[in-house]
C-alpha angles and dihedrals in degrees: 000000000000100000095218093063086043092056096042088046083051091054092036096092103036116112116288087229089051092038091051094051092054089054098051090048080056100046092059094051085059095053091049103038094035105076095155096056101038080056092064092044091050085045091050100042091046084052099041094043109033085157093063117078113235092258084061100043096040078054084064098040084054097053091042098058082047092055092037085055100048093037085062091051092046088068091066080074107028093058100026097027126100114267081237088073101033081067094058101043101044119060105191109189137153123070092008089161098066088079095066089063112088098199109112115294132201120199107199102200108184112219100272124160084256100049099124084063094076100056098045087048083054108039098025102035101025095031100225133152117248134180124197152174134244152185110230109231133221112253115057094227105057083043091055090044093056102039092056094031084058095044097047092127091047087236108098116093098216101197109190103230088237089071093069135222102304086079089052099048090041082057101051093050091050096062095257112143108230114220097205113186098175108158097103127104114259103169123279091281115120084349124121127215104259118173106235107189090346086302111117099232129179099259118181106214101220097129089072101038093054098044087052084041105048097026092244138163118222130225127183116230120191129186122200132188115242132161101253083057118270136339114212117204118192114194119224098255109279125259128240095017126179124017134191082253105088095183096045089053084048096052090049085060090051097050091038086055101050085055095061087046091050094072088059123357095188097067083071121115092238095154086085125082099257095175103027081134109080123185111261106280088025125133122241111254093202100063 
């Protein structure tokens, strides 16, 4: 067996509070040890929140490696834990309603420290069918882990981005809800220059083509650490979406995006090169 899902199903059924300390205590060795990631979060936060001083923004660093940490231990429960647990642990609120319509639905999940809960709410505990799209890593264990972690219920479509967008619109008509989590940076290719947080950042504007593609509405669907376990929110579909102006629906993510954040900045997931893309002429911001 892959050692890595022995060990998670080993810590999937200690005590959250314990869990959770773990995790923090983790969370500060990587903060410490970690030097070249807390220098990206630092990069990113100084760039994201120009109107904060560096004590502020190092007191967010600091909480999101906690969370980060104890976000990568939850999994142990969220994808080898009961369902019965999963229950308590996840509350899931908001348009609730959206999910009883069978017309094509987009959820878009920003990238938060708790992103791997939505799926599993809505495949596991609301038995839906979800399709989604991801970027194959590096080590073959932590691939396989999470493959299978995410697709504990059999009914999540994982579709390598390499494979391009014709999986993804098979899935929508035929009724597959598509889980889009689209604000990393994948090169300027394809990407347009959207302001995120007043930074110009390579955006692929995805959100928009598949829900003109597939006919879809879009949802937001946001996840957030707390210390019950996670909240879920999903938005009412958004009105007037899309549009025939890529960039301006773009735009609207991306500002959609920076108002879930603004409730708790920390739950980003800041360790990733948000803007490794720079304009052309542009400095790097990562050294």
């Amino acid at each position: 067996m892959n050692p890595l899902v022995l060990f998670m199903r080993l810590l999937a059924y200690l005590p959250l509070p314990l869990l959770r300390g773990f995790g923090s205590a983790l969370g500060m060795v990587l903060y410490v040890c970690a030097r070249y990631r807390r220098g990206i979060v630092q990069a990113n936060l100084a760039a994201c929140f120009k109107h904060l001083d560096t004590a502020q923004r190092n007191t967010i660093a600091r909480r999101h490696f906690r969370l980060f940490a104890q976000s990568l231990l939850d999994r142990s429960w969220l994808w080898h834990g009961p369902v019965p647990l999963l229950r308590k642990r996840i509350r899931f609120e908001g348009a609730l309603a959206e999910l009883d319509d069978p017309g094509p639905l987009i959820f878009l999940a920003p990238h938060m420290v708790g992103l791997d809960v939505g799926g599993v709410a809505l495949t596991e505990l609301e038995q839906i069918s979800l399709a989604c799209i991801y970027v194959p890593l590096t080590n073959a264990w932590a691939e396989e882990w999470m493959v299978q972690g995410r697709n504990r219920s059999g009914k999540l479509d994982s579709i390598a981005r390499k494979h391009g967008p014709q999986p993804v619109l098979r899935s929508l008509r035929k009724g597959i809800r598509l889980h889009l989590s689209p604000d990393m940076d994948f090169g300027a290719e394809g990407a347009f220059w959207v302001p995120f947080y007043g930074v110009p950042a390579a955006t692929v504007p995805g959100l928009s083509r598949f829900a003109k593609l597939g006919r879809a509405r879009v949802c937001t669907l946001v996840s957030r650490l707390v210390p019950g376990g996670y909240e879920i929110r999903l938005s009412a579909a958004w009105t007037d979406f899309p549009t025939e102006d890529l960039q301006a629906d773009t735009l609207r993510m991306n500002r959609t995006i920076e108002e879930a954040l603004d409730q708790d900045p920390a739950q980003y997931y800041w360790v990733h090169k948000r803007f490794k893309t720079r304009p052309p002429r542009a400095s790097s911001m990562y050294g």
